[in-house]
mmCIF file of the N, C-alpha and C atoms, coordinates in Angstrom:
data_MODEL
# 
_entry.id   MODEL 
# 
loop_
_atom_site.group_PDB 
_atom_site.id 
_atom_site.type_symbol 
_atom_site.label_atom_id 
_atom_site.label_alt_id 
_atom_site.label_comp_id 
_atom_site.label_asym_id 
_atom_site.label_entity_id 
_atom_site.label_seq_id 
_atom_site.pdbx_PDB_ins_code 
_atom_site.Cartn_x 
_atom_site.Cartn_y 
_atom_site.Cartn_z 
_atom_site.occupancy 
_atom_site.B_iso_or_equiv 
_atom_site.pdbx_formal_charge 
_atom_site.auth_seq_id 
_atom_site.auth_comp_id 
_atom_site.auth_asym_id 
_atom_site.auth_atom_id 
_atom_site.pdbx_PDB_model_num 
ATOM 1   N N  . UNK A 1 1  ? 30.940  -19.958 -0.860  1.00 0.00 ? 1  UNK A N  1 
ATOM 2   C CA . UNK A 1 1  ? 30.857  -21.055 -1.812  1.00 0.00 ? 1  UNK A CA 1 
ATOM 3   C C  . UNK A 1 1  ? 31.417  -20.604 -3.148  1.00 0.00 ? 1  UNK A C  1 
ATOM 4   N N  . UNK A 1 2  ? 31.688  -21.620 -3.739  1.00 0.00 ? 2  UNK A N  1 
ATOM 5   C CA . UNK A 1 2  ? 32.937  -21.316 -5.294  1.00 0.00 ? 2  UNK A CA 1 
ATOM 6   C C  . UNK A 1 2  ? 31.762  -20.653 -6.108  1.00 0.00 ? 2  UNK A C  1 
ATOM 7   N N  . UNK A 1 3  ? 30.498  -21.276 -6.478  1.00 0.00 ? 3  UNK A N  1 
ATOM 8   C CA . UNK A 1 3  ? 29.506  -21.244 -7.514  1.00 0.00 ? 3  UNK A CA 1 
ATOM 9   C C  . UNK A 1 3  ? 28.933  -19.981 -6.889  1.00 0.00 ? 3  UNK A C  1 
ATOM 10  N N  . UNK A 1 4  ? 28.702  -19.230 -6.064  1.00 0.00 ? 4  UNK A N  1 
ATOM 11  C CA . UNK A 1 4  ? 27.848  -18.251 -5.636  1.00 0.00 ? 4  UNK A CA 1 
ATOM 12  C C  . UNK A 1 4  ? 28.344  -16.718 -5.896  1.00 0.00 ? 4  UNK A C  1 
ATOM 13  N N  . UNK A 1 5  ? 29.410  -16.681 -6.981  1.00 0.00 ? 5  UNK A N  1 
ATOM 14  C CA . UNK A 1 5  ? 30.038  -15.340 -7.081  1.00 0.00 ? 5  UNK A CA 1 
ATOM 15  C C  . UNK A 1 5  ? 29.240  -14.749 -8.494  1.00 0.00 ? 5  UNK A C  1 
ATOM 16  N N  . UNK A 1 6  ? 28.151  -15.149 -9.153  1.00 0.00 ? 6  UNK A N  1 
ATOM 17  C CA . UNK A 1 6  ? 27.186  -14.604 -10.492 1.00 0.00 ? 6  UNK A CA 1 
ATOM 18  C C  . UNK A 1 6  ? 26.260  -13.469 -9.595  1.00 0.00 ? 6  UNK A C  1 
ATOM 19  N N  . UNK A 1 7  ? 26.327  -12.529 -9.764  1.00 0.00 ? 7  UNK A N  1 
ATOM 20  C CA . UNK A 1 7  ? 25.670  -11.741 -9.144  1.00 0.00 ? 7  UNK A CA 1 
ATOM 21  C C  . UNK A 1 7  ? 24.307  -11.830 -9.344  1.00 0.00 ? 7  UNK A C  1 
ATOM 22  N N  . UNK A 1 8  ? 23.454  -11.865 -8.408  1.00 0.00 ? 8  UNK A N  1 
ATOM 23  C CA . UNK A 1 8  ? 21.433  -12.487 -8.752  1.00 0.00 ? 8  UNK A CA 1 
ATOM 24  C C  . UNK A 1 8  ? 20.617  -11.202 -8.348  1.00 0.00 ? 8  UNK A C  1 
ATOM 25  N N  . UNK A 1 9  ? 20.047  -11.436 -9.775  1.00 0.00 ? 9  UNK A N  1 
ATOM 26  C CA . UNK A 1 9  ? 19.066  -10.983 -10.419 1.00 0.00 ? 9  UNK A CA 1 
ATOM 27  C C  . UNK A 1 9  ? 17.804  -9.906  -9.506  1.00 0.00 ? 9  UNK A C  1 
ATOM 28  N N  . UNK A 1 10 ? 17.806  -8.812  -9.065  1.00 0.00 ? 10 UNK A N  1 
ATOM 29  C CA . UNK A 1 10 ? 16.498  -8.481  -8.626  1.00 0.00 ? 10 UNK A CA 1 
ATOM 30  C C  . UNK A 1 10 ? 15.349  -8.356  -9.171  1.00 0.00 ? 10 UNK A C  1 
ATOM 31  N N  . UNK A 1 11 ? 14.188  -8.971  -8.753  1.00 0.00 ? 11 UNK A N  1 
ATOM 32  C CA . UNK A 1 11 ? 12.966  -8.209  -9.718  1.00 0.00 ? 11 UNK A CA 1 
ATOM 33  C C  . UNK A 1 11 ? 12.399  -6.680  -9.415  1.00 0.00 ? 11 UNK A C  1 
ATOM 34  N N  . UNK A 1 12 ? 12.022  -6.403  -10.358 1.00 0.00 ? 12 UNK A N  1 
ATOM 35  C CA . UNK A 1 12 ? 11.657  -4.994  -10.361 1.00 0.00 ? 12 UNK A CA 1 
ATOM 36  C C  . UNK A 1 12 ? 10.467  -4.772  -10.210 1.00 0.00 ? 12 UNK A C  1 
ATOM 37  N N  . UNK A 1 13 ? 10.206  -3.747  -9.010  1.00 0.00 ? 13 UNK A N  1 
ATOM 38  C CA . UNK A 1 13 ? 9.177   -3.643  -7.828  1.00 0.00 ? 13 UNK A CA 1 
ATOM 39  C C  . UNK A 1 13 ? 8.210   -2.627  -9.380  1.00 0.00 ? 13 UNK A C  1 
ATOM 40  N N  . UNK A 1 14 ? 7.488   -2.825  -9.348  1.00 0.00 ? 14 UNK A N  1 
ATOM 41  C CA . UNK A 1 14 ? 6.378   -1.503  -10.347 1.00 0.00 ? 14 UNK A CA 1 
ATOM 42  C C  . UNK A 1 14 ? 6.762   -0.047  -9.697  1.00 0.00 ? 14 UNK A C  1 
ATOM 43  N N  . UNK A 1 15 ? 7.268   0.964   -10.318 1.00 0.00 ? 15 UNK A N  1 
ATOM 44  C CA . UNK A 1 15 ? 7.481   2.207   -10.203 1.00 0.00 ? 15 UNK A CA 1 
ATOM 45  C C  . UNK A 1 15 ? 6.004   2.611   -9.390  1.00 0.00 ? 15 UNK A C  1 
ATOM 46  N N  . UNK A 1 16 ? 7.006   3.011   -8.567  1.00 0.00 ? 16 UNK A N  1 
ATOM 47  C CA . UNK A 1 16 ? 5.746   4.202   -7.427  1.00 0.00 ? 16 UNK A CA 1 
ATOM 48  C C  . UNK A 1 16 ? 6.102   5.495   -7.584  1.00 0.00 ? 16 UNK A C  1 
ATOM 49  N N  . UNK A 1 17 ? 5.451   6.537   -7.259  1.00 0.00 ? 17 UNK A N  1 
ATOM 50  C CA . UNK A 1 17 ? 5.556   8.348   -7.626  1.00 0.00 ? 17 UNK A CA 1 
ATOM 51  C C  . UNK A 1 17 ? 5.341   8.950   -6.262  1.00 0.00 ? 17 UNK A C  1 
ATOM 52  N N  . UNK A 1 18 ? 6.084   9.015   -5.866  1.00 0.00 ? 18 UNK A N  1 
ATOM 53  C CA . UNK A 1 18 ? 6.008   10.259  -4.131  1.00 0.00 ? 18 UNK A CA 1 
ATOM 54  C C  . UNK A 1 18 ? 4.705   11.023  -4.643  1.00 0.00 ? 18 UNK A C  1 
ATOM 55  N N  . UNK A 1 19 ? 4.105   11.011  -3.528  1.00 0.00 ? 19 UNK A N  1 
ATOM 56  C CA . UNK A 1 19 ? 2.851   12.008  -3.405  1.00 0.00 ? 19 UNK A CA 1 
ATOM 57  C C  . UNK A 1 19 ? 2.731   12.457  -1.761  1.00 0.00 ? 19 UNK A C  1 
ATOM 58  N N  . UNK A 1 20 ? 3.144   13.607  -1.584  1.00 0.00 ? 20 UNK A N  1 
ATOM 59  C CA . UNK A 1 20 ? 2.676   14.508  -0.075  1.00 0.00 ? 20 UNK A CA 1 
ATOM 60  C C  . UNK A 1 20 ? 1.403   14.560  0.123   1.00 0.00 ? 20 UNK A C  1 
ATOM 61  N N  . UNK A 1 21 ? 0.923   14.001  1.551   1.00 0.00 ? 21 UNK A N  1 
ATOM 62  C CA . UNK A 1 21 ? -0.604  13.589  1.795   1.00 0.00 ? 21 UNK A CA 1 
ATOM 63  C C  . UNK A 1 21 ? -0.056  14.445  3.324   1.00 0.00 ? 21 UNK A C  1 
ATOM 64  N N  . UNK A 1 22 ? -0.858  15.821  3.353   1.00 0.00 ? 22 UNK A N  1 
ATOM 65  C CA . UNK A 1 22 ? -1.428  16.477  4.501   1.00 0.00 ? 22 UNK A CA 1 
ATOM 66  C C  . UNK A 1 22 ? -3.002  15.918  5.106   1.00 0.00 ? 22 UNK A C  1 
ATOM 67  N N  . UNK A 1 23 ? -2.596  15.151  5.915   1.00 0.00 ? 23 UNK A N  1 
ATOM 68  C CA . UNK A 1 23 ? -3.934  14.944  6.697   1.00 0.00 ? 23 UNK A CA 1 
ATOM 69  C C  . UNK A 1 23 ? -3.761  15.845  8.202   1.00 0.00 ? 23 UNK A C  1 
ATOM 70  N N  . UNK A 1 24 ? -4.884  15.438  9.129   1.00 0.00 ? 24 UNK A N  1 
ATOM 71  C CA . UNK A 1 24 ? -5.081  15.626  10.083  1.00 0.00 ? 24 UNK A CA 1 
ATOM 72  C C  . UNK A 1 24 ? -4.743  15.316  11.157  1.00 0.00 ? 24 UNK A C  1 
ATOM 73  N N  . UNK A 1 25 ? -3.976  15.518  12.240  1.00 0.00 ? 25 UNK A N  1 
ATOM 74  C CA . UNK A 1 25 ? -3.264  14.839  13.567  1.00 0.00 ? 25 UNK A CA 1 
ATOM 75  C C  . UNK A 1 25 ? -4.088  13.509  14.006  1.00 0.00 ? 25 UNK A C  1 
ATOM 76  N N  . UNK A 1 26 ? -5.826  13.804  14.282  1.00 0.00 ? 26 UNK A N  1 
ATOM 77  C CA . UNK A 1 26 ? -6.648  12.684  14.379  1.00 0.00 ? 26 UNK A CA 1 
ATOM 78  C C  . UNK A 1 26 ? -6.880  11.848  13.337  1.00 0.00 ? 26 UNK A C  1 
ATOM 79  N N  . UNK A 1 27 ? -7.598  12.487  12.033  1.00 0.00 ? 27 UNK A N  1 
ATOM 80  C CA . UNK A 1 27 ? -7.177  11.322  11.178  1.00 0.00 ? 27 UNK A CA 1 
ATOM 81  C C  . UNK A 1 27 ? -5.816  10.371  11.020  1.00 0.00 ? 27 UNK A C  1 
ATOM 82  N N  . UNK A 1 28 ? -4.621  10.865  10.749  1.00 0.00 ? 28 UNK A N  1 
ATOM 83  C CA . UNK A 1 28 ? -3.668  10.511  10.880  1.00 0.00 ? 28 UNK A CA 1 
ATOM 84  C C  . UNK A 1 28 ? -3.573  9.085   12.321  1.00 0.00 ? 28 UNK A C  1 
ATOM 85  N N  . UNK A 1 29 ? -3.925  9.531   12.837  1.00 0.00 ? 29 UNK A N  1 
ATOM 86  C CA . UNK A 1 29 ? -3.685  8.437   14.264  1.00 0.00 ? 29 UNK A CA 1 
ATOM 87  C C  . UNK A 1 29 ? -4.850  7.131   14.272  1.00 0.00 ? 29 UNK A C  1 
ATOM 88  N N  . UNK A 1 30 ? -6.496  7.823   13.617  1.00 0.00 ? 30 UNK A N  1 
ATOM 89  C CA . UNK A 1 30 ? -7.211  7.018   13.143  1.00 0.00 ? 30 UNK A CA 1 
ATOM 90  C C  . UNK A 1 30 ? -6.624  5.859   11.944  1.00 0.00 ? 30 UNK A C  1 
ATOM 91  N N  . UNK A 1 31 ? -6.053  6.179   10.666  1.00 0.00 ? 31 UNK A N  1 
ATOM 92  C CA . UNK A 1 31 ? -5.433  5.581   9.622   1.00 0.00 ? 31 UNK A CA 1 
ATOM 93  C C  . UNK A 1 31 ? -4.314  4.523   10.122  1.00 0.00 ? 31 UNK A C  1 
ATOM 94  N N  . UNK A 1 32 ? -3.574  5.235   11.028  1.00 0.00 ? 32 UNK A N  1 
ATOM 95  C CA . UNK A 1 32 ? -2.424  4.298   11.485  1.00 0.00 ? 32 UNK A CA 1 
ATOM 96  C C  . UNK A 1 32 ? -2.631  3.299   12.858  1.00 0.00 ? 32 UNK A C  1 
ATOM 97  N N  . UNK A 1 33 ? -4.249  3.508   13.438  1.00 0.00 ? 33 UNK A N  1 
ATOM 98  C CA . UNK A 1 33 ? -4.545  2.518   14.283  1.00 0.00 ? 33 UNK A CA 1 
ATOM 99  C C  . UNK A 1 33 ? -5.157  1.230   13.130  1.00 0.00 ? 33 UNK A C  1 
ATOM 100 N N  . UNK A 1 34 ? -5.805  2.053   12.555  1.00 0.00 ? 34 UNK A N  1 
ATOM 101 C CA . UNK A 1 34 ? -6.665  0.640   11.385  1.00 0.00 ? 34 UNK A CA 1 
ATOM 102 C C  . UNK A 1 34 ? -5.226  -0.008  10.902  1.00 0.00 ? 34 UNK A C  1 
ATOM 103 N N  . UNK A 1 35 ? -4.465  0.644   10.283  1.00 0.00 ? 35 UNK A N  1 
ATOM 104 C CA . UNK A 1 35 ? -3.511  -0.318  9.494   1.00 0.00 ? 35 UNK A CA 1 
ATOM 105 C C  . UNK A 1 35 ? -2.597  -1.254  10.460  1.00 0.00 ? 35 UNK A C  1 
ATOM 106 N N  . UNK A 1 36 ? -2.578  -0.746  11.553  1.00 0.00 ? 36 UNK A N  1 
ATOM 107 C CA . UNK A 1 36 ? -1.858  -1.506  12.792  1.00 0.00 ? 36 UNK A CA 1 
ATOM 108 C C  . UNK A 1 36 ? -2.664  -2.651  12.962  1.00 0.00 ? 36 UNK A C  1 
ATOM 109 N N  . UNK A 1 37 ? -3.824  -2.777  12.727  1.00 0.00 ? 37 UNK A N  1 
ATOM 110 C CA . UNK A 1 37 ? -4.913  -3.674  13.110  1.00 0.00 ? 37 UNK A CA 1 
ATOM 111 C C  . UNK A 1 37 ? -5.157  -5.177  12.270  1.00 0.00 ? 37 UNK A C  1 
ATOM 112 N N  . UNK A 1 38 ? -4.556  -3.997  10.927  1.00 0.00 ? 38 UNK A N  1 
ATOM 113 C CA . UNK A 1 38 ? -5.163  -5.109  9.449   1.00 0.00 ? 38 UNK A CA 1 
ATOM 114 C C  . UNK A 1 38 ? -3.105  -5.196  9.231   1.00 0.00 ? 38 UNK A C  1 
ATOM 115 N N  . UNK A 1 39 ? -2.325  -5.152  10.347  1.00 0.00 ? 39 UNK A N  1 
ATOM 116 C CA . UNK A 1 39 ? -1.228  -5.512  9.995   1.00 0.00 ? 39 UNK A CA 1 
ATOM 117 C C  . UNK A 1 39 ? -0.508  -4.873  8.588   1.00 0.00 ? 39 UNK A C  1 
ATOM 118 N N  . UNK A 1 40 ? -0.564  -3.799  8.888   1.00 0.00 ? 40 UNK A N  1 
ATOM 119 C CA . UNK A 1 40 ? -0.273  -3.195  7.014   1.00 0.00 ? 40 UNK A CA 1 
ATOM 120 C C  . UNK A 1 40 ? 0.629   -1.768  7.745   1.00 0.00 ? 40 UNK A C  1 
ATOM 121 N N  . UNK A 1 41 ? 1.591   -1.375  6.529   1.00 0.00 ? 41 UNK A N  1 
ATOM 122 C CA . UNK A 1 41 ? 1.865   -0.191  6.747   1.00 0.00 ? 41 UNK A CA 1 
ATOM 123 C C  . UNK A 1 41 ? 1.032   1.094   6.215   1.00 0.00 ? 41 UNK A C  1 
ATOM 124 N N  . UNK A 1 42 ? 0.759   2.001   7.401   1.00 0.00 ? 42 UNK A N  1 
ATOM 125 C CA . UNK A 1 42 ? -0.078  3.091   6.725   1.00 0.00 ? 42 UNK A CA 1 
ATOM 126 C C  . UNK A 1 42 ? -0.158  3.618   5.458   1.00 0.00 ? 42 UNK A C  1 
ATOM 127 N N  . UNK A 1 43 ? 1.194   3.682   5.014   1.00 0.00 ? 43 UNK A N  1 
ATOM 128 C CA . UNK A 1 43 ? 1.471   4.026   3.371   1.00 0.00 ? 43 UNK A CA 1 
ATOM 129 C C  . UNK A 1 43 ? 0.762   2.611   2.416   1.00 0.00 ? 43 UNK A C  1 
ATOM 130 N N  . UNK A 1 44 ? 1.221   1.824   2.627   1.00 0.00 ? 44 UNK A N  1 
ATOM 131 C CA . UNK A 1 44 ? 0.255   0.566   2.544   1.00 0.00 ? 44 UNK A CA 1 
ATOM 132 C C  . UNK A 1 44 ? -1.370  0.607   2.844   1.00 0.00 ? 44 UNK A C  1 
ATOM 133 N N  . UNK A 1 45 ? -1.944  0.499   3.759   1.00 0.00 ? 45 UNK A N  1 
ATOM 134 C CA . UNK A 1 45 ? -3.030  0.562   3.843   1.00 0.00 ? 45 UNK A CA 1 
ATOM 135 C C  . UNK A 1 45 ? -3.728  1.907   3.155   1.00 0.00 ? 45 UNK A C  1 
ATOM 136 N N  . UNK A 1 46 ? -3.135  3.248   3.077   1.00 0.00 ? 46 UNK A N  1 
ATOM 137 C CA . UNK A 1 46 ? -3.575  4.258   2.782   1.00 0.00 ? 46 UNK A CA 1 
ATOM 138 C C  . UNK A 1 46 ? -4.292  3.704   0.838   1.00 0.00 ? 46 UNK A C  1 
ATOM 139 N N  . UNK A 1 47 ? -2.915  3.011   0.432   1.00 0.00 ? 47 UNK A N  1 
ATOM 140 C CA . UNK A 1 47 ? -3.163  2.642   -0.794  1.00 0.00 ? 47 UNK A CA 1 
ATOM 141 C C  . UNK A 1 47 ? -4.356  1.715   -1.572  1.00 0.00 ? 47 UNK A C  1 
ATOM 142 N N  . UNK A 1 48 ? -4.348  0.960   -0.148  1.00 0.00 ? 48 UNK A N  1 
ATOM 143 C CA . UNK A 1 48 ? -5.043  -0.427  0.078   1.00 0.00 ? 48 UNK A CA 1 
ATOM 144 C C  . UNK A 1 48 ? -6.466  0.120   -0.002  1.00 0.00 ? 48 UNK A C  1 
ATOM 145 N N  . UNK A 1 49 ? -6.941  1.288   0.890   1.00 0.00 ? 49 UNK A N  1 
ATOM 146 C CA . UNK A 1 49 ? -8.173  2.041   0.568   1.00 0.00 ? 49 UNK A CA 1 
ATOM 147 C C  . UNK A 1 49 ? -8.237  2.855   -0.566  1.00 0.00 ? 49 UNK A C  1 
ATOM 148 N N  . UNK A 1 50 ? -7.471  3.622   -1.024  1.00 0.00 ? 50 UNK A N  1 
ATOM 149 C CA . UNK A 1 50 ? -7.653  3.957   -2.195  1.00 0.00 ? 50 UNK A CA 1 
ATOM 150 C C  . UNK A 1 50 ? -7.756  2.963   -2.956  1.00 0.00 ? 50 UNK A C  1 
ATOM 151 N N  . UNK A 1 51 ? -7.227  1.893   -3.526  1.00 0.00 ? 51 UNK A N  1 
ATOM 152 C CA . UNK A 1 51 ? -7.951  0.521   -4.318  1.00 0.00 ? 51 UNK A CA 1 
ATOM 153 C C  . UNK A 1 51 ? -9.492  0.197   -4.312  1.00 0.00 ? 51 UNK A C  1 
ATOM 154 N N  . UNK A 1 52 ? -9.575  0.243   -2.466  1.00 0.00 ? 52 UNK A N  1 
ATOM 155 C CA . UNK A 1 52 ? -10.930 -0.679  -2.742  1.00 0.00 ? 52 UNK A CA 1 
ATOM 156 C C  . UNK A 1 52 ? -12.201 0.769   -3.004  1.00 0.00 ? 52 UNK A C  1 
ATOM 157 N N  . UNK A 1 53 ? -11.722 1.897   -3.167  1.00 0.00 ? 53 UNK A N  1 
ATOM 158 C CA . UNK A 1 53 ? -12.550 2.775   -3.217  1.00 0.00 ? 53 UNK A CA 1 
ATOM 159 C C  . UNK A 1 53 ? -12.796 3.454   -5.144  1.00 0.00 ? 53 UNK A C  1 
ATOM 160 N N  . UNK A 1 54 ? -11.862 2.772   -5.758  1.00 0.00 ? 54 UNK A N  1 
ATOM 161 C CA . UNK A 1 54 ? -12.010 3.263   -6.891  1.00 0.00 ? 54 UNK A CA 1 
ATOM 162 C C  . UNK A 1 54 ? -11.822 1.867   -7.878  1.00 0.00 ? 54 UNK A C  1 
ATOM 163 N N  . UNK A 1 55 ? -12.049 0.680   -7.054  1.00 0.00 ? 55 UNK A N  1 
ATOM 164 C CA . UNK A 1 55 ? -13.157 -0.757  -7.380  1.00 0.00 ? 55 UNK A CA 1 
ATOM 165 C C  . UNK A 1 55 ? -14.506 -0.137  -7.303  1.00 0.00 ? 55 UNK A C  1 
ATOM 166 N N  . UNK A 1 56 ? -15.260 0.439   -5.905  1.00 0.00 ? 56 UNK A N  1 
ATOM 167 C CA . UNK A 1 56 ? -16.044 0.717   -5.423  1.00 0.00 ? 56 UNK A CA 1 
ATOM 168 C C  . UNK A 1 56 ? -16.985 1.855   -6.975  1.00 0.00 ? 56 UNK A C  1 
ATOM 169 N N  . UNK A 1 57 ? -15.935 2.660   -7.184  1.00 0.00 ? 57 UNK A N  1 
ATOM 170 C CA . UNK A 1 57 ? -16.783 3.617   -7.955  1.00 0.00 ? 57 UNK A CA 1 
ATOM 171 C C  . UNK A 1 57 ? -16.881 2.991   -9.294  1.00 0.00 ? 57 UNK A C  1 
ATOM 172 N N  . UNK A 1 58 ? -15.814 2.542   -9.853  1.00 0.00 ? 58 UNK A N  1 
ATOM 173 C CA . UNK A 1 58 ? -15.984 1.407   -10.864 1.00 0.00 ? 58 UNK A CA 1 
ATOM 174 C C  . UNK A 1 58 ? -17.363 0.400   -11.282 1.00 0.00 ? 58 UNK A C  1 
ATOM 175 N N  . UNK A 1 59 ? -17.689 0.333   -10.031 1.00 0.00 ? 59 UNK A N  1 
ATOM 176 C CA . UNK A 1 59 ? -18.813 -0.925  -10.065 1.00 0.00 ? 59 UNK A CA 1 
ATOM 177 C C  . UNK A 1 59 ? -18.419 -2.471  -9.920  1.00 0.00 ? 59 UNK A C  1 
ATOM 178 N N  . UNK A 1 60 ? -17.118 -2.674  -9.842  1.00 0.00 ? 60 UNK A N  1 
ATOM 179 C CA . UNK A 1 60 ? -16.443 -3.829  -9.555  1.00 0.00 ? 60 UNK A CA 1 
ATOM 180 C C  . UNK A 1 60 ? -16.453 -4.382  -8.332  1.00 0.00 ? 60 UNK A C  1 
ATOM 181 N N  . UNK A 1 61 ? -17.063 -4.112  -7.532  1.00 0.00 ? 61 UNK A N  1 
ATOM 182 C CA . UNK A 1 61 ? -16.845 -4.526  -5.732  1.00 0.00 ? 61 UNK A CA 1 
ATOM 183 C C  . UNK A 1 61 ? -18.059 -4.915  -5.298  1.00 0.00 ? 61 UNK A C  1 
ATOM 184 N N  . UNK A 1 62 ? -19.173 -4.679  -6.353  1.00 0.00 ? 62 UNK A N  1 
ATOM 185 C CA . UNK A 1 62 ? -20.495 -4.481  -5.570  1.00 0.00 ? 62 UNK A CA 1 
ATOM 186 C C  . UNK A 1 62 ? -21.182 -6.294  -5.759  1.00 0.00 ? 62 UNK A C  1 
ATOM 187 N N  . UNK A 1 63 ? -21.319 -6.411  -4.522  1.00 0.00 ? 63 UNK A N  1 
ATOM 188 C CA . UNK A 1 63 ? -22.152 -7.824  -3.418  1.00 0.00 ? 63 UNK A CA 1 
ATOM 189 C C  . UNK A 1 63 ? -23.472 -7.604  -3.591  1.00 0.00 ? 63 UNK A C  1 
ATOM 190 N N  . UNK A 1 64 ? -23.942 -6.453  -3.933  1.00 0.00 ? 64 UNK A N  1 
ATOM 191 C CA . UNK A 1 64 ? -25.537 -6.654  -3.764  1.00 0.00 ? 64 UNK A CA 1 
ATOM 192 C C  . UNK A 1 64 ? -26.517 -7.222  -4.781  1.00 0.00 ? 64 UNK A C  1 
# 
């Protein structure tokens, strides 16, 4: 198309920082069955628990 040659815009994802995570062969297979489960990528879900765990210590999460 004539109008489609303006080159578009990406948004910019929030800067992430590589971090090497040595786990365990079983943990490891545990982490990546849950995230298979809750549909997430392990690097994803890994994150996803770290969130709800430092809500958790916060005092922000708590139902009771």
């Amino acid at each position: 198309m004539a109008g489609d040659s303006a080159p578009k815009k990406k948004k910019k994802k929030p800067a992430r920082k590589p971090f090497l995570l040595r786990l365990s062969p079983e943990l490891m297979d545990e982490l990546r069955g849950w995230a298979n489960a809750e549909l997430r990528s392990l690097n994803a879900h890994i994150e996803f628990l770290l969130r709800q765990a430092l809500k958790r210590r916060k005092g922000e999460d708590e139902e009771s």
